[in-house]
GUTOR-342391 format. One record per residue (C-alpha): x, y, z; residue in three letters. Coordinates in steps of 0.02 Angstrom, whole numbers, padded with zeros to 5 digits, always signed. Layout:
// GUTOR-342391
XYZAla ...
END
This chain:
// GUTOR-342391
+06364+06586+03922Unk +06511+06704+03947Unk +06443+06811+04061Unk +06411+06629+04174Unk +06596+06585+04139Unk +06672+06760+04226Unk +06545+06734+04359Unk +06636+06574+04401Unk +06801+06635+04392Unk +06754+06777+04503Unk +06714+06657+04636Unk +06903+06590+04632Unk +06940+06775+04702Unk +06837+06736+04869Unk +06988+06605+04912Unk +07104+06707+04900Unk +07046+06769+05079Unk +07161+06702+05221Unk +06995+06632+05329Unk +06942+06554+05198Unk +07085+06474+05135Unk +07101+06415+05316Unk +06924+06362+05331Unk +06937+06270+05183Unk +07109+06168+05224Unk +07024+06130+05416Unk +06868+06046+05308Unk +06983+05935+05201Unk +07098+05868+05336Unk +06923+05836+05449Unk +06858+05724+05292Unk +07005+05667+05228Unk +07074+05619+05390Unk +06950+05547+05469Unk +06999+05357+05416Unk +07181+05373+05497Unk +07128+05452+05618Unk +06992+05359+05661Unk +07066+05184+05668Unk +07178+05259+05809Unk +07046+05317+05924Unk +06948+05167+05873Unk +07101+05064+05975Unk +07103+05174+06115Unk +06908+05236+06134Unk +06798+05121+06027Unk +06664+05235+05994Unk +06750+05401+05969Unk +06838+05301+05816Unk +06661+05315+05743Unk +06661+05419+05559Unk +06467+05465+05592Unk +06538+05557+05787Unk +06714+05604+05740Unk +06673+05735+05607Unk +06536+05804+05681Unk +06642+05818+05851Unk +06800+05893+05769Unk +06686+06018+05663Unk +06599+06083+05813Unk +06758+06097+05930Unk +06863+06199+05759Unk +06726+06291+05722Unk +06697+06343+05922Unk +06886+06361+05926Unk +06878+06498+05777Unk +06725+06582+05861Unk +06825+06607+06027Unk +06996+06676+05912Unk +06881+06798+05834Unk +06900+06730+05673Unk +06737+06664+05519Unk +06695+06503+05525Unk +06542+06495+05436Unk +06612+06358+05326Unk +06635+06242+05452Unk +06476+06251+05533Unk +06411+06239+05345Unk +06494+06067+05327Unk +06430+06010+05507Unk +06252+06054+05461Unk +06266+05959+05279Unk +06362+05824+05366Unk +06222+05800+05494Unk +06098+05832+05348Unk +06168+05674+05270Unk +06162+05563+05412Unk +05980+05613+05440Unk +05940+05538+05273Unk +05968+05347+05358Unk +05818+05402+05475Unk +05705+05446+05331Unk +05752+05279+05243Unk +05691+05217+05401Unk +05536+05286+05422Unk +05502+05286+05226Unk +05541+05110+05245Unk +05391+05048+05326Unk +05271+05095+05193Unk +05363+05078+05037Unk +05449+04898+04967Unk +05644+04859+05017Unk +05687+04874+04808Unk +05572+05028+04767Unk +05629+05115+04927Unk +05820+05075+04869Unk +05797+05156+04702Unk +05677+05308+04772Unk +05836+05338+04891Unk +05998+05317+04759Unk +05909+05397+04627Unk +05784+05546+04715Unk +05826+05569+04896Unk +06015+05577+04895Unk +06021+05660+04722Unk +05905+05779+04789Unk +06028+05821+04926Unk +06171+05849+04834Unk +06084+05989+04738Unk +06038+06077+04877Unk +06214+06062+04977Unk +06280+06153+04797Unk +06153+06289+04801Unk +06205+06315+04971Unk +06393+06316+04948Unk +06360+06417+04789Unk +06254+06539+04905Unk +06414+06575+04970Unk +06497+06638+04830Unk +06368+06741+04753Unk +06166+06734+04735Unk +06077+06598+04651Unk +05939+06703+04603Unk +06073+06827+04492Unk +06152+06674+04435Unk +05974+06610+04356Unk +05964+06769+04278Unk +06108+06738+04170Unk +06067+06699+04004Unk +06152+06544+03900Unk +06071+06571+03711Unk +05957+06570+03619Unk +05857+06398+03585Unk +05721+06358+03472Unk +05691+06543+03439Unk +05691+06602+03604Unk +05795+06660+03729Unk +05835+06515+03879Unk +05911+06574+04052Unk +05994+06450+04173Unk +05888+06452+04298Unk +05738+06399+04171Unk +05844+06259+04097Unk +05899+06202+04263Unk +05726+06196+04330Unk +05664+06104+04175Unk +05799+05975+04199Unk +05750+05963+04379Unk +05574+05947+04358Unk +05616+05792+04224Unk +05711+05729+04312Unk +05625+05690+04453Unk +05489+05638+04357Unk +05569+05526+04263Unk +05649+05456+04441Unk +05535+05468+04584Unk +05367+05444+04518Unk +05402+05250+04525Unk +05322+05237+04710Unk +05168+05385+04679Unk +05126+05285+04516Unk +05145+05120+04599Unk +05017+05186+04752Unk +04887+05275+04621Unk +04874+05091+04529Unk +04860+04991+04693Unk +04703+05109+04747Unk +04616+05063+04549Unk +04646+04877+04616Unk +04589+04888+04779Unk +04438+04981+04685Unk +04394+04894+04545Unk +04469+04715+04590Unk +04618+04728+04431Unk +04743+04563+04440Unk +04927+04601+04509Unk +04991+04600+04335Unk +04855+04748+04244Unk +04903+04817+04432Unk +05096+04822+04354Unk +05058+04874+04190Unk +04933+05030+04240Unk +05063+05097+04349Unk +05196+05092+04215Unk +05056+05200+04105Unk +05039+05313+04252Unk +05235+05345+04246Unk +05230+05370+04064Unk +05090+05482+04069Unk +05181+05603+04215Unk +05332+05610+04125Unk +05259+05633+03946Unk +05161+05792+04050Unk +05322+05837+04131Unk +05424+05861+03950Unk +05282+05959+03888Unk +05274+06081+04055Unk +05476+06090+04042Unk +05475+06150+03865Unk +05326+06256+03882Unk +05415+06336+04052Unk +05594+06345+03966Unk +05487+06455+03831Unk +05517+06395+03679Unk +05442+06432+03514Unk +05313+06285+03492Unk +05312+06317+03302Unk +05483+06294+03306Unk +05490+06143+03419Unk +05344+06077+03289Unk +05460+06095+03127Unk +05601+06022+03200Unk +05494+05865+03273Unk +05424+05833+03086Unk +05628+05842+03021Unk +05658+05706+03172Unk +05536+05590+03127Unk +05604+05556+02959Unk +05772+05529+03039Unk +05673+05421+03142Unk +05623+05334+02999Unk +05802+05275+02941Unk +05928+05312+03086Unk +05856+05230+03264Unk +05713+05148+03183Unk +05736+05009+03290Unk +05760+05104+03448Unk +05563+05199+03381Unk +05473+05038+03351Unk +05544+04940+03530Unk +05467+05098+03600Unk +05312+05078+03514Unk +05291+04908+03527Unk +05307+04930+03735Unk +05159+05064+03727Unk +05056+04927+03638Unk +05096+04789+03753Unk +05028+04872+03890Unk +04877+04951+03816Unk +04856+04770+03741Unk +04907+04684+03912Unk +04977+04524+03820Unk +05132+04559+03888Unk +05149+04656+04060Unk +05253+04642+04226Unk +05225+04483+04351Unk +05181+04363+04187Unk +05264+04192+04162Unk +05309+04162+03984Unk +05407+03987+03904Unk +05556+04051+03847Unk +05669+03915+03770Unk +05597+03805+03831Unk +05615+03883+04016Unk +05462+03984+04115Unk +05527+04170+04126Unk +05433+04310+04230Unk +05418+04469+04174Unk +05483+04580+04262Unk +05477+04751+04217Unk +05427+04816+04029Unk +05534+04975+03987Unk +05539+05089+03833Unk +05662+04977+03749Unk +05655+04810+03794Unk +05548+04696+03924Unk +05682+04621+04095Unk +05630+04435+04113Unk +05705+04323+04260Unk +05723+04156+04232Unk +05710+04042+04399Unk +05823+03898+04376Unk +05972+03989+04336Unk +05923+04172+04430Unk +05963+04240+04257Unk +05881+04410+04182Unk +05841+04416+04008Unk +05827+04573+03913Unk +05715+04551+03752Unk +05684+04686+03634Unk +05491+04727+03639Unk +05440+04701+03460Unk +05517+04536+03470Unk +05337+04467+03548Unk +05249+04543+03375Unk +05388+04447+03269Unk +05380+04264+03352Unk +05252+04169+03454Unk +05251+04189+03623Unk +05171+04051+03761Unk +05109+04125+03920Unk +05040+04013+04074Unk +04971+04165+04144Unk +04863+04258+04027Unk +04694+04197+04075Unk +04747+04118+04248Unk +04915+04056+04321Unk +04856+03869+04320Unk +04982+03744+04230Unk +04969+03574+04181Unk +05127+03472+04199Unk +05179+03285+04207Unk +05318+03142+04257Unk +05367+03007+04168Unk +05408+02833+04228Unk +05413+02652+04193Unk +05355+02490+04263Unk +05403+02309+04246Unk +05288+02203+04124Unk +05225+02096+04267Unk +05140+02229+04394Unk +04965+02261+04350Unk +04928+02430+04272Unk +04773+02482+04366Unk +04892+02457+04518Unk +05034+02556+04445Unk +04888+02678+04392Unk +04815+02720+04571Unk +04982+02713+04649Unk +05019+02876+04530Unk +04860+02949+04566Unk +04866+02911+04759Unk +05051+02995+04750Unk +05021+03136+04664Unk +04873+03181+04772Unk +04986+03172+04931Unk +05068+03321+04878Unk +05075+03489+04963Unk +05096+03589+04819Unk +04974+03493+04694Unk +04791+03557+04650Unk +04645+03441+04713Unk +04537+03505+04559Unk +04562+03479+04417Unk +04642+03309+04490Unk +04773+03218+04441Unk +04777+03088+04279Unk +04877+02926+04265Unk +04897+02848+04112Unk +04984+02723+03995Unk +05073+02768+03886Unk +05156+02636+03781Unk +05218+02476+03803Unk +05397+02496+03781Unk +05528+02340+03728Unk +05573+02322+03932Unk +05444+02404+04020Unk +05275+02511+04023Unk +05288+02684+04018Unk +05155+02780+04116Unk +05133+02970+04121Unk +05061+03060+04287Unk +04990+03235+04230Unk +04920+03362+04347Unk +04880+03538+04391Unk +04991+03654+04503Unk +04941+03858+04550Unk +05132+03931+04515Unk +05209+03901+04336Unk +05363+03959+04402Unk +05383+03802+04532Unk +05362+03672+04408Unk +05524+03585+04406Unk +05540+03607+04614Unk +05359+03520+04619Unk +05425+03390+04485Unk +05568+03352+04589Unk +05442+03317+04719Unk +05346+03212+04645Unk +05466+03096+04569Unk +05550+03068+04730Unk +05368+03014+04781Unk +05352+02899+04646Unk +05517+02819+04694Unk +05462+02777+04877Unk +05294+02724+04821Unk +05364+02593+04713Unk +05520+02558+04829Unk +05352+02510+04952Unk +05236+02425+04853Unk +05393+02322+04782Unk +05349+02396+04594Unk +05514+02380+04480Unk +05576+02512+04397Unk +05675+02408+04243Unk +05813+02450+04143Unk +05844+02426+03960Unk +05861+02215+03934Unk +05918+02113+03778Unk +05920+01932+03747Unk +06030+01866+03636Unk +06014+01685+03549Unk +06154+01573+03465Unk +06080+01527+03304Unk +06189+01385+03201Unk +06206+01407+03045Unk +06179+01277+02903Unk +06288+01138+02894Unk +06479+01160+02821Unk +06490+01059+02669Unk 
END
């Protein structure tokens, strides 16, 4: 670790150079002042007030200008060629883009891509100051019994990293293959990709610490002392994680089922080590629940043999229209509805006779849990311009009230 420390402080002597310095003070005032600068040529010449064709055109004309005084100028063109670097990164979103979903494309470019960039614009600006290959030499102490450089711990890092970040879309492509194979619903399609990512990175650790070189004995003891601090200190972190594993494996709970949460149909959307992200429809909300919460408490699903749900409306009718009428005018209804199943078909019935009207219930079958109030909506607007047609009252609450005398005043 110390001898990584004076290697970094030796750097600070390469600025003490004059081109440097001056390469380095042209860079900032091209970055820095670019926004100034760039809302007055945006007045004058609209397009040459452009951040993404300013820099690159001041870079180029300093560093040409520093080529034709004789003097370096290998920084600048550096900067050009990671500036340029980073604009060509909108072109591989673009092409990426066709093949890979809007949201799984976002987080392949925040958290891989761009990352992935950064690192190498340091190696290369650390290329400068001395050789990355010495500088992975250098060791930083002694872990698990043996010796780790930092080029093995920052490869192991890197290689987790990514694995734990970018296999997202590989995972998501293996498990759509085993469905396009085998004929797997869209939710075991979910919940074998989330395996596969589990499975790479699980590999990856056991590469990384096998790469880094450390003493698997070692590694072995102090895994058996963590596991009883497992026991008593994140216990509840351990047995979230465990309880995800089983969900999938068990496939009672994976991503793209609709469960009734509080009374409100929630979709699962993702199931992570910790806790399973559901979004709730009628209020765009996302709930996070702990996973062993669905071994502690009963959980109803709509979709865990098929996505079919039955639902009904409820509605009353004045005493003097005929049932059967009221019946087939709920039936007749219902049936003219887009988003209603033919089979099984819809059910009118009576309910009760209430003290100012019959109550009727209209049950029937629709292919998306999740639309069920929408479709509701639907249908008891239909209802209303049924009866508003076939001059069927819907009555409110009615008392009658009698004067009684009492018995004669003596």
């Amino acid at each position: 670790m110390n001898l990584l420390l004076l290697e970094i402080i030796g750097w600070f002597g390469y600025l003490q150079r004059i081109e440097v310095r001056v390469q380095v003070i042209l860079l900032l005032l091209v970055f820095l002042g670019q926004g100034p600068l760039g809302r007055r040529l945006a007045r004058r010449f609209p397009p040459a007030g452009r951040p993404k064709l300013m820099i690159p055109s001041l870079l180029g004309l300093l560093s040409l200008a520093l080529e034709l005084g004789g003097q370096p100028y290998g920084l600048l063109l550096l900067g050009l060629l990671l500036y340029l670097g980073w604009l060509g990164l909108g072109g591989m979103r673009l092409l990426l883009g066709r093949f890979i979903q809007p949201q799984q494309m976002q987080l392949l470019e925040t958290r891989l891509i761009r990352p992935a960039y950064l690192l190498v614009a340091v190696l290369l600006v650390i290329r400068v100051f001395d050789n990355p290959q010495d500088l992975a030499l250098i060791p930083i102490g002694e872990w698990f019994g043996s010796e780790v450089t930092l080029g093995s711990f920052l490869l192991a890092v890197l290689i987790l990293y990514v694995l734990a970040m970018g296999t997202g879309p590989p995972a998501q492509g293996m498990a759509w293959l085993v469905q396009r194979s085998v004929g797997i619903s869209n939710g075991s399609r979910r919940a074998l990709a989330l395996m596969i990512r589990y499975a790479a990175v699980a590999l990856g650790i056991v590469w990384a610490l096998d790469h880094v070189g450390f003493n698997r004995t070692a590694i072995l003891a102090v895994a058996g002392g963590l596991s009883v601090g497992l026991g008593f200190g994140i216990k509840e972190v351990f047995s979230n994680f465990v309880s995800g594993l089983w969900l999938l494996f068990e496939g009672s709970v994976r991503p793209g089922e609709v469960l009734f949460i509080d009374g409100d149909p929630c979709e699962v959307r993702s199931l992570g080590l910790r806790a399973a992200v559901l979004w709730r429809d009628r209020d765009n909300a996302e709930l996070v629940i702990p996973n062993q919460t669905f071994f502690t408490s009963t959980t109803v699903t709509y979709t865990g043999s098929d996505t079919l749900r039955r639902s009904q409306v409820l509605v009353s009718a004045a005493y003097h229209h005929d049932p059967e009428e009221v019946i087939a005018l709920l039936e007749a209804t219902a049936r003219s509805q887009k988003r209603i199943l033919a089979s099984p078909a819809p059910k009118g019935l009576l309910l009760r006779y209430g003290d100012s009207s019959i109550d009727y219930a209209l049950r029937f079958w629709i292919a998306n849990p999740m639309d069920n109030v929408s479709i509701c909506s639907e249908v008891q607007a239909g209802i209303w311009r049924a009866f508003r047609d076939r001059g069927i009252e819907i009555p409110f609450p009615q008392q009658v009230q009698y004067q009684v005398e009492g018995p004669p005043k003596s």
